[in-house]
N, C-alpha and C positions, 0 to 999 in steps of 0.2 A: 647253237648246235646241241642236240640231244644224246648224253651220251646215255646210251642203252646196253643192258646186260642181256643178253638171250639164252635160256635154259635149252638144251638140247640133247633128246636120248633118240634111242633107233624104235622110234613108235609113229603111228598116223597122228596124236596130237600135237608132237613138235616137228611133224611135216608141213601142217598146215598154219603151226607159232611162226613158222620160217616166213613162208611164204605171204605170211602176214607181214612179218616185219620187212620181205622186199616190198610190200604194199608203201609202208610207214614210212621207208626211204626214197621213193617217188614223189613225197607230196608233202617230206618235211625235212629240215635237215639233222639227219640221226647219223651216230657216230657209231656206227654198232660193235658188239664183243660177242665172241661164243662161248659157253662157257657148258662142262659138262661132269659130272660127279659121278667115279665108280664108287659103292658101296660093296664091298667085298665082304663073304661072307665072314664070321670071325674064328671058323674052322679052318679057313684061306689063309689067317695072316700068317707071316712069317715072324720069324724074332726080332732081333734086334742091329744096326750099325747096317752095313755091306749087305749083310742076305737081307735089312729089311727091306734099305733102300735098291736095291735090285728088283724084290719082289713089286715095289711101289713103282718103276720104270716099268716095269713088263705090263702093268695095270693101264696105268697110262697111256701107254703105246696104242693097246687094245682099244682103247676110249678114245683116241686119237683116228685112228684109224675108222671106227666107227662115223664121229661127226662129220670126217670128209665124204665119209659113202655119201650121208645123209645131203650133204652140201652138192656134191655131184647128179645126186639122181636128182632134186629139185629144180637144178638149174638157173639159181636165183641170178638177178643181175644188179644186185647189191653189194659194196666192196666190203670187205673187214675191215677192223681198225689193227686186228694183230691176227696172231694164231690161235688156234681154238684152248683156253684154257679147260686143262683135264686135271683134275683134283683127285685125293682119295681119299674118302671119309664118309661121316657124316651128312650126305646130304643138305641137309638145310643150313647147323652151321658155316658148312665150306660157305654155300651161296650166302648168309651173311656177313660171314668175314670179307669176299669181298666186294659185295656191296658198300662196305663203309669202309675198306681202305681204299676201292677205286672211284668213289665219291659219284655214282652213278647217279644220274638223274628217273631214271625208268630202267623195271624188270621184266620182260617179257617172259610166259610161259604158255604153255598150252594144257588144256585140259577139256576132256572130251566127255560125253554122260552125267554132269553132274548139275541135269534138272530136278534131282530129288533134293528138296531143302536141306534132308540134313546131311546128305555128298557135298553139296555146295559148301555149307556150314562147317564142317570137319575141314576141309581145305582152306576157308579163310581165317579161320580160329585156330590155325597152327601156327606154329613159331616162327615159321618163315615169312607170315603174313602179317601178326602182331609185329615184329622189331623188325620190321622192314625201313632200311633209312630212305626210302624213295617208293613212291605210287611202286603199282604190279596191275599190269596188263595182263588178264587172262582172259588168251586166245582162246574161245569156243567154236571160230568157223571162220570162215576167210569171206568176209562181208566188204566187196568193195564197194565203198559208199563214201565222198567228202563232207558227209551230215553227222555231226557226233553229238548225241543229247546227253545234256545232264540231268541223272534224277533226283526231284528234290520231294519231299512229304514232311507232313507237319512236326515240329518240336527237333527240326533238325541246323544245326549251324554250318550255314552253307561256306563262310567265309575259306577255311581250310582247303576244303573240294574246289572253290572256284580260284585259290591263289597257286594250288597245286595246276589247275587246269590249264592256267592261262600260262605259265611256265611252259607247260609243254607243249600247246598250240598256238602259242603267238608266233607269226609269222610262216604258217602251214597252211596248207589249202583249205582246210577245213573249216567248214560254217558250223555253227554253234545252236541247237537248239537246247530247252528248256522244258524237261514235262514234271508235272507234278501230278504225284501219285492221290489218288483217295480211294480207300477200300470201300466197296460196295457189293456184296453178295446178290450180280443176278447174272441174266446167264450172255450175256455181251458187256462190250464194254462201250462208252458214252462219255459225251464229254460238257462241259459247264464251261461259265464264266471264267475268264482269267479272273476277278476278284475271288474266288472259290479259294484260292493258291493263297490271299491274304497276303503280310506285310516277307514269309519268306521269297515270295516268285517276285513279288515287285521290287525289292532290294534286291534279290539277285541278277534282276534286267538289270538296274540304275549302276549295281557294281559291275555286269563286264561292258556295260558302257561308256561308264567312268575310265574303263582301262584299255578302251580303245578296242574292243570287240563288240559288236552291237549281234543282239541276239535276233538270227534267221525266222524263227516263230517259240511261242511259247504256248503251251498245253495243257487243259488241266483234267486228267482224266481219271474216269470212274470207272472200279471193275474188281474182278480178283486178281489177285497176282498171278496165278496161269493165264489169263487170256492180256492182261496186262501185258506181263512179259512176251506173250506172241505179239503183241501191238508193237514193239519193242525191235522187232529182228533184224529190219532190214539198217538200223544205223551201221556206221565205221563199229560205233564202241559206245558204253554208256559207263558215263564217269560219277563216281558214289564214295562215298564216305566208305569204308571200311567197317562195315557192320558186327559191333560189338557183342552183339547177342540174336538170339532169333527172334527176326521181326517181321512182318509183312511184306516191307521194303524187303529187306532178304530174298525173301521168298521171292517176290518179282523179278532180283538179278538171278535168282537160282534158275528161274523158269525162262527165261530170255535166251533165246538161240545166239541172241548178239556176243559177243564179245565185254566185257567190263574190265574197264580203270579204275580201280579201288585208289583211293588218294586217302 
């Protein structure tokens, strides 16, 4: 069982985080949490003991009330695991505090417009992405599809991406593909030998085979990262390393309509 944290505020990209993750409960077993953070302004807050914590109830409430609209007008038919946790703070560290006191396995969020590199880039390169104790799913589009590719490109170690992967897919409906990225500046994209991919794409077959998942096809493709990324759209989700700085690879999750699992 996957236990999952899901981000939720009153916008269209955690309508469609939701609706994703009743996707994710159809065809895996996820334990899901709601979880939602006011940020109050710091002219709002009140003092200190009784009146603060009153003013911190009435926040709540409000936030409270909000995520059930959210939950009602969707219609999921996916259960909770509790009540919708409503915070007030700091956004990102609430969401890491509890992340790693509720020992989550996956964090779902949503996030919509951020095929510009460096929109993508500012959102992974935050605090909530670096000192994440557990992958982050960000929802870009409600793709249903039981094909989920992993991307791999050269000088990368896949080992992490594929133990995080398998954690969360073993025993889900989902078939497992393989593409390997190579840049190439022309005006389509094309595709080569699986030996193109070298000693990363053929250990990474041998390891999810060794672990009792055998890979649906694997791919080794040439292109830019825009048309890459459109090549890209139609999977569940594309599962990636956490990109530590701006890279090419980047840029293709940035450009991909799909959805991406950062591990």
């Amino acid at each position: 069982m996957t236990k999952t944290l899901l981000y939720l505020n009153e916008d269209l990209a955690s309508s469609i985080a939701l609706r994703y993750a009743d996707y994710l409960c159809s065809i895996s077993d996820v334990k899901l949490y709601i979880i939602h953070v006011e940020e109050p302004d710091t002219r709002q807050q009140a003092g200190t003991g009784w009146v603060r914590r009153t003013w911190e109830t009435g926040i709540q409430e409000t936030g409270t009330q909000m995520v059930k609209r959210i939950i009602k007008t969707e219609n999921v038919k996916c259960r909770f695991a509790g009540p919708p946790k409503v915070l007030v703070g700091d956004r990102e560290l609430e969401i890491l505090r509890e992340l790693r006191i509720g020992g989550y396995d996956l964090y779902i969020e949503g996030h919509m417009d951020v095929s510009a590199p460096d929109a993508f880039y500012r959102i992974v390169s935050s605090r909530l992405y670096k000192q994440s104790s557990c992958p982050i799913l960000m929802v870009k589009n409600l793709t249903v599809s039981k094909t989920a590719a992993i991307l791999l490109a050269e000088a990368i170690d896949y080992r992490k991406v594929m133990d995080r992967y398998l954690k969360l897919t073993r025993g889900t409906k989902l078939n497992t593909e393989l593409i390997f990225f190579k840049y190439r500046d022309q005006s389509e994209i094309s595709f080569m030998d699986l030996s193109e991919g070298g000693a990363t794409l053929s250990e990474s077959e041998e390891f999810l085979k060794a672990s009792g998942m055998p890979v649906k096809k694997s791919t080794v493709i040439c292109g830019t990262p825009e048309h890459t990324g459109d090549f890209l759209r139609n999977y569940a989700f594309i599962a990636s390393n956490l990109p530590v700085r701006k890279s090419l690879k980047m840029e293709v999750l940035a450009n991909t309509p799909a959805s991406v699992l950062l591990c």
